[in-house]
N, C-alpha and C positions, 0 to 999 in steps of 0.2 A: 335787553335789560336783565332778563334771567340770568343770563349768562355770568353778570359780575354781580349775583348777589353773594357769594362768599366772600369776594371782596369786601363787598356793602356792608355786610355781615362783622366783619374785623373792624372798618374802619369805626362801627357803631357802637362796638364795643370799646372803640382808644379812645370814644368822646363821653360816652357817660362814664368812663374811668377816672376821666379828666375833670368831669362835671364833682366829680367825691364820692360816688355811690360805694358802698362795699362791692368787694372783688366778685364774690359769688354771688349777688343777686343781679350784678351786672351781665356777669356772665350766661346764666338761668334766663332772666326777665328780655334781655336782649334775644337771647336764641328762638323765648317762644313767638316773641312779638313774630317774628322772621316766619318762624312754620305759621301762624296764623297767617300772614301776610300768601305765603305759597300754598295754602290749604284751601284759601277766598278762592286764589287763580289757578286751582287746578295743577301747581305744578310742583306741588310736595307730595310725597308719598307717606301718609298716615302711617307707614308700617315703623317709620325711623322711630315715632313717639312713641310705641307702641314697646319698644324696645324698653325702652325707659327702664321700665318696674325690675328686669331682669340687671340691665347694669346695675341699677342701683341696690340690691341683692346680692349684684359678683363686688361689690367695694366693701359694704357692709360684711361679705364673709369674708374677704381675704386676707387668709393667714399671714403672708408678708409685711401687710399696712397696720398690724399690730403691733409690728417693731416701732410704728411709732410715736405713739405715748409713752411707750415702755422708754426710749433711749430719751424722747423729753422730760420722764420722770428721771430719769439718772443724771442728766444736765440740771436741772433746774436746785437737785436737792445736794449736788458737790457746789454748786454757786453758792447757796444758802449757809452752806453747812461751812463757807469761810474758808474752804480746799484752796484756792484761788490767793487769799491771803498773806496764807501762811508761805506758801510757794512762794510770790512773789518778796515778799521780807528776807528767806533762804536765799534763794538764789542772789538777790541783790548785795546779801554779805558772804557767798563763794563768787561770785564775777565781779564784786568788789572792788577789786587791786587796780583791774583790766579797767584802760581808758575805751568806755564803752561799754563794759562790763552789764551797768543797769537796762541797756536796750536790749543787750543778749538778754538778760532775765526776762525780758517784757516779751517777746520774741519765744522763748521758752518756755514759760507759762501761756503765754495767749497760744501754743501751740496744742498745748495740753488742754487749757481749757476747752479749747476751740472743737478738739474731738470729744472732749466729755460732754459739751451741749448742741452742737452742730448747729447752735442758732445765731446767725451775725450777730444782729442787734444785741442779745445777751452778753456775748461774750465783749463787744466793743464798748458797751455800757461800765459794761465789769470792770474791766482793763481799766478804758478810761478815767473812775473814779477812784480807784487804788492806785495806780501807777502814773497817771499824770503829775497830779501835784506832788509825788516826790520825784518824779525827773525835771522838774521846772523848779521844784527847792533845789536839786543839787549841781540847778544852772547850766542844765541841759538848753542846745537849741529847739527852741519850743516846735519849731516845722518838724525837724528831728522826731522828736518827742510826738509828735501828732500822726505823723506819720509810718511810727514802727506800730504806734498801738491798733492805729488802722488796720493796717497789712497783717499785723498778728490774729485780729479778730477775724477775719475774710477765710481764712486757714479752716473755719467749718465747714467751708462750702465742698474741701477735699479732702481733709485726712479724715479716715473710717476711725470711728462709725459715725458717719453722718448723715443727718437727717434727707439733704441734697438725693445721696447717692439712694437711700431706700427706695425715696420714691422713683427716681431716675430707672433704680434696677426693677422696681413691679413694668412702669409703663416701656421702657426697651424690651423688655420681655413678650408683653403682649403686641409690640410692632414686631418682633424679629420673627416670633409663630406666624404673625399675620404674615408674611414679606415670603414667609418660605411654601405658606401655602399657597403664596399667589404665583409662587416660582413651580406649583407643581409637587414639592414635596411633602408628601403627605407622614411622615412621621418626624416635626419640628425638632431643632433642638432647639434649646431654654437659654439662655441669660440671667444666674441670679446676681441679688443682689449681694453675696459672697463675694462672687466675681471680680463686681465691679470694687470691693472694698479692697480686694487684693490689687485690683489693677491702678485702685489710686494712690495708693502706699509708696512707691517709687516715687510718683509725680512728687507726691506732698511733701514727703522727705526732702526731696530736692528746693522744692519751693523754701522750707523751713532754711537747709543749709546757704542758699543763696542771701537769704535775708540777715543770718548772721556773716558772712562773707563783707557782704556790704557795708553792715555794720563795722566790722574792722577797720574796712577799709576807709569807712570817711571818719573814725576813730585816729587812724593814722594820718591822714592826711588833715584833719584839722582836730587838733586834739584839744583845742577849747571849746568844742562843740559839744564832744562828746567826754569830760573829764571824771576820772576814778573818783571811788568815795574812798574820803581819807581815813588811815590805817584810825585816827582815835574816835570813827562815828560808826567803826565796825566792830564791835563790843567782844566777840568771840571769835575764836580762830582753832585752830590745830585740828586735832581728834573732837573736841566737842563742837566745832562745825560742820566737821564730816557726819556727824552723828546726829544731829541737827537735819544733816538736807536730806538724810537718809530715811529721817523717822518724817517728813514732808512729802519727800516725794516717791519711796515706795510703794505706800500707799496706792496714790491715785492711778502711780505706773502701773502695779499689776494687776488694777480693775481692767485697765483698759487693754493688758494684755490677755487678761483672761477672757474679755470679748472677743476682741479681735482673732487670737490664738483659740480658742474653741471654734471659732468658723472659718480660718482658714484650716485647721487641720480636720475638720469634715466633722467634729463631734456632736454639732450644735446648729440647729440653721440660725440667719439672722434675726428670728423672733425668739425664741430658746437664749438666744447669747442675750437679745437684750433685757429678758427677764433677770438673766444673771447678771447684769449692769445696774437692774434697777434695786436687784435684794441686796448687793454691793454696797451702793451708795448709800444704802439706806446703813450698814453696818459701819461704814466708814462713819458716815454721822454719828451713831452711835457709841463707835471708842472717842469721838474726838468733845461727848459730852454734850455735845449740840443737835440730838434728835428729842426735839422737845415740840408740844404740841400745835406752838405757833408757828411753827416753821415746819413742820410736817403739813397741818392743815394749808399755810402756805403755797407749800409745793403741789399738794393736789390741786389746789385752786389753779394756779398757772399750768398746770397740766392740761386739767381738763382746756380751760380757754384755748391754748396753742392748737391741741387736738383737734376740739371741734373745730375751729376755724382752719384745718387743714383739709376735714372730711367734708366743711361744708362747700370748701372752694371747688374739691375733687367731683363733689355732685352737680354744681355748677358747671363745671369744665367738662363731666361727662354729657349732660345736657347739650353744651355750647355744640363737642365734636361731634354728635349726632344728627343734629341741623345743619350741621358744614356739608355733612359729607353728603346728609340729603339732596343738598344743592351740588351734588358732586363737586365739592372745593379741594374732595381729595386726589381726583382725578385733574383739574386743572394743577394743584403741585405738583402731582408727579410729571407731567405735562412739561412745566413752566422751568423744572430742574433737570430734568432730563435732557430739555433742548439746548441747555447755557450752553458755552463757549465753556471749553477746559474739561469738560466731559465731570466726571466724579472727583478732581479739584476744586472745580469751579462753582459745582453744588455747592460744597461743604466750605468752602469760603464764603459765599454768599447766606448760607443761613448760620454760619458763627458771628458773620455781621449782623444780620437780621436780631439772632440772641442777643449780642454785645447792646445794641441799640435799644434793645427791650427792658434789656438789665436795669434802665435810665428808669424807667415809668414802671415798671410791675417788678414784683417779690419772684423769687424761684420757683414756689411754687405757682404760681399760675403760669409761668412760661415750663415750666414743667409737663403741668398737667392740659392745656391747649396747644402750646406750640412745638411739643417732640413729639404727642403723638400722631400730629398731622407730618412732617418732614421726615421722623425716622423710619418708617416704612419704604418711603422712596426710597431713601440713602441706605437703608440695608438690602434691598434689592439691588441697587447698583455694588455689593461687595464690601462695602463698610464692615469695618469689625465692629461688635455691639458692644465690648467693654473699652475700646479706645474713642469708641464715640463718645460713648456715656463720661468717659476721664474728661474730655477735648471741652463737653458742656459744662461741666461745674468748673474748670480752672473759666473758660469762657467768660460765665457768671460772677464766679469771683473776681474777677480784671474789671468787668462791670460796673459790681457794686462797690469799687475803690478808684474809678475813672473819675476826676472831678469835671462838670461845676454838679454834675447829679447824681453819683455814686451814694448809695445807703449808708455804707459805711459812714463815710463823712459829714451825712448829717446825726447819725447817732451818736458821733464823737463831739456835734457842735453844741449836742443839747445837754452835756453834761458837763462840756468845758470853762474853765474861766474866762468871763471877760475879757481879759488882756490878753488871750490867744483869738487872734483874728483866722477870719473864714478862711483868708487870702493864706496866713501860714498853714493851716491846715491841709489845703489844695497843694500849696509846694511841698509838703511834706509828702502825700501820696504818691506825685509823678514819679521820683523814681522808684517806686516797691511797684506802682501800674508797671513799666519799664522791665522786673524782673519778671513779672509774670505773662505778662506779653512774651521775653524769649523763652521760658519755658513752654509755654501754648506752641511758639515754633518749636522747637527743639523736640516736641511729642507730635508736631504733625509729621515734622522730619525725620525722624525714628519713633514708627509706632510701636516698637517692642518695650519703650517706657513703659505702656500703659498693657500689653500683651505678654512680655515674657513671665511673669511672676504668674499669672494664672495659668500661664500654659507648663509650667513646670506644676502645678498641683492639682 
């Protein structure tokens, strides 16, 4: 009976998840029930709770996990402040002409947006109410149509700076130390969350170009699906278009290069850059006239909310893995993958399905902060690289939470859609963008320098 109470443990936790409890008091309130339960029978060790007070003291200081309020305030106040908008309007009178044109636009801003707030739901919400009903006024196919904004919004889950990879790069970080000291080596190297921003860059780009690709392509082969807006509903052209997309989208471009580009070139770590994302945004608002106190106050409001509810889940999930591991549940995984069939393939397929399938029922973040840092210890002991792993789990997640009948995305897109877009178009709109991201998931297990070569050149 001891023996599968880590099991017991998991499965306890998939039922009051199910039952609607909040994430982190399911998480916490399930864990203690459990060490009560092994502290009656003598077969927990008091020392794991004991621990407690110090984790929750190393989350509370940690410099890394301040990056994220800081990049939530820098999403939430370019959402606000109408960046998203304007863009969208721009780009739909420069790709204009092009049959298909308007889902490049949507594809290109939700790509943009998507690293300015690295939060799905945000960004698919956004999209959604801006960009749907004018691609179904200009007689778009509505699956079409459901389906780019989908796949545009999931794009947080991997282009830096995203919220995904912060936490990704704190918790890889403290399994890759753990993994090396179990290997014997006593002076670790680190895994940041830099790293992994570099190593997603390649992926996400690629992800982005495939999606316009596509785009063209069923552009050309059914071009009443995807039809141009007519030369007399695009109001300006020449030099004052160009001037136009330029005074839209430089902007937001060199915020997020000045992010990005301050922590790849070593000036800034990623709490430092997102401070400067966050006094950015806040300026950006300010030339475009729209930093006003309803919408400042605003933004702090959804700040704070997303925040705490990330730190409260992380207390929770630290809770959870301490009880686990009491029940040594970390010692049966390592166990249980080490034994597969495929050796260190066969891991790593196994718990990208285990991910994929969790993506169904819980948020990133708590597969995040329960379920990587129970497996990525194993898996970087068996020789994993800790920034292709980290890439492999957010594109993972992203495929996920755009998988229908239960992907997030999909229902964040249902609750702001018209009526006469059914559930059923929505779902055929997704399979094929799931479809591209599934081959790129292969294509970076099958050449892992996707995700490797750019950090290892800086």
């Amino acid at each position: 009976m001891l023996d599968w109470m880590p099991l017991l443990l998991f499965v306890a936790v998939g039922i009051v998840l199910l039952l609607g409890y909040p994430v982190a008091l399911s998480l916490g309130g399930v864990a203690l029930f459990f060490a009560l339960i092994g502290l009656a029978l003598g077969s927990f060790d008091p020392a794991f709770l004991e621990a407690m007070p110090n984790r929750l003291y190393g989350i509370m200081t940690n410099e890394t996990l301040i990056a994220v309020p800081l990049f939530v305030f820098m999403g939430v106040m370019l959402e606000r402040s109408r960046v998203a908008e304007d863009l969208l309007n721009t780009m739909a009178m420069l790709f204009g002409p092009l049959r298909g044109g308007l889902g490049i636009s949507v594809i290109l801003v939700g790509a943009l947006l998507a690293a300015s707030t690295g939060i799905v739901g945000a960004t698919v919400v956004t999209m959604g109410l801006l960009s749907l009903p004018l691609m179904l006024r200009r007689n778009y196919n509505p699956s079409i149509a459901a389906g780019t904004i989908c796949a545009s919004g999931t794009l947080g889950q991997i282009i830096p700076p995203s919220i995904v990879l912060v936490l990704l790069g704190d918790i890889l970080s403290s399994s890759y130390q753990q993994a090396q000291l179990d290997m014997g080596i006593f002076a670790p190297d680190t895994v940041s969350v830099g790293d992994l921003f570099v190593g997603a860059l390649l992926p996400g780009l690629l992800l982005v170009a495939l999606y316009v690709v596509f785009v063209l392509a069923l552009a050309w082969i059914k071009p009443d699906a995807l039809p141009a807006i007519p030369g007399s509903e695009r109001p300006i052209g020449g030099f004052a278009l160009m001037r136009r997309v330029v005074g839209a989208l430089m902007p937001p471009l060199l915020l997020m290069i000045a992010v990005l580009g301050s922590i790849i070139a070593g000036w800034a770590t990623p709490t430092e850059a997102a401070s400067v994302g966050a006094v950015g945004a806040l300026l950006l608002a300010a030339l475009r006239g729209r930093l006003t106190w309803p919408i400042l106050s605003g933004v702090v409001r959804q700040t704070t909310i997303v925040s705490a509810m990330v730190f409260f889940i992380f207390i929770g999930a630290a809770l959870f893995s301490l009880v686990f591991r009491g029940y040594d549940g970390d010692e049966m995984v390592a166990g249980f993958l080490t034994g597969l069939p495929g050796g260190t393939a066969g891991a790593i397929a196994l718990v990208m399905l285990v991910m994929f399938l969790l993506g169904f029922i819980l948020d990133f973040i708590e597969i995040t902060f329960v379920v990587v840092p129970i497996v990525a210890p194993v898996l970087l002991m068996m020789g994993v690289d800790p920034v292709w792993l980290g890439v492999m789990i957010a594109i993972n997640l992203q495929t996920s939470f755009l998988t229908p009948p239960f992907g997030f995305a999909l229902f964040y897109l249902r609750g702001v859609a018209p009526r006469l877009l059914t559930t059923m178009q929505i779902y055929r709109g997704a399979v094929p963008f799931v479809g591209i991201q599934l081959l790129v998931l292969l294509l970076l297990a099958l050449w892992p320098a996707l995700a490797t070569w750019l950090p290892s050149l800086l």
